[in-house]
N, C-alpha and C positions, 0 to 999 in steps of 0.2 A: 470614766470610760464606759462604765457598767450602762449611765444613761445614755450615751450616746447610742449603744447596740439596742437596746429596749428600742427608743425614739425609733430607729429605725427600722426596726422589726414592726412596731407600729406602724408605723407611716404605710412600708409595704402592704399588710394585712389590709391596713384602710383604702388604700389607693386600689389593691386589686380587690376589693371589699370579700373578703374572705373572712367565713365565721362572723360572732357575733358584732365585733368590731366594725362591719361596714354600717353599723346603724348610731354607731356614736360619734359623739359631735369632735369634729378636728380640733377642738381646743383639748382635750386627752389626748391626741397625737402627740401633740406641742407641749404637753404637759415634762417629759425628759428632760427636754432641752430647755428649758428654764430651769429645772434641778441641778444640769450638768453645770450653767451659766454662776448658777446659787454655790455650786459647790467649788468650782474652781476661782469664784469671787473672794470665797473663803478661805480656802486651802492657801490663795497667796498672801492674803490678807493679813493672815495667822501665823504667816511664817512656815508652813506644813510641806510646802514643796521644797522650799531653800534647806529646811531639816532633814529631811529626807533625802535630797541629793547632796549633801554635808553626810551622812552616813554610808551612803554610796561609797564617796571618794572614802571618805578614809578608811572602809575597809579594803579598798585597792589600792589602799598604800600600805596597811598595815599585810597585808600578803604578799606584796612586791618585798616588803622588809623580812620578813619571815624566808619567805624563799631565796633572797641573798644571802643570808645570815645561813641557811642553812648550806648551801651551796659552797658558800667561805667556811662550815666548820662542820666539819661530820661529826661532832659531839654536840652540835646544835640541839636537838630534839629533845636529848638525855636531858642535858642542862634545863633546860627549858621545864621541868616536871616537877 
């Protein structure tokens, strides 16, 4: 996502040729968004997204469990130490 803002912050600066950037070649523009392209090739590639939203959920389940369990047992918390 980081690339994506870059790229476009670029593009902008270039388009309204602002600062040193109006005099570099539009392939550094374009240079983000081939990273972003590299990085989310990878990311799914690797397994890094499906991991990471697998640790998502289960720590929304592991709180949804927590908070019923406590809700079911006001000695919950104690126990729990």
């Amino acid at each position: 996502m980081y690339f994506l803002g870059l790229g476009v912050v670029l593009l902008l600066l270039k388009y309204l040729e602002i600062g040193p950037l109006a005099d570099w070649s539009w392939w550094w523009m374009l240079t983000p968004f081939v990273l972003a392209v590299l990085w989310w090739t990878w990311a799914d590639a690797s397994g890094y997204t499906k991991r990471k939203a697998m640790e998502i959920e289960e720590k929304r389940m592991q709180d949804r469990r927590d908070r019923t369990k406590s809700a079911l047992d006001a000695n919950y918390k104690n126990k729990k130490r």
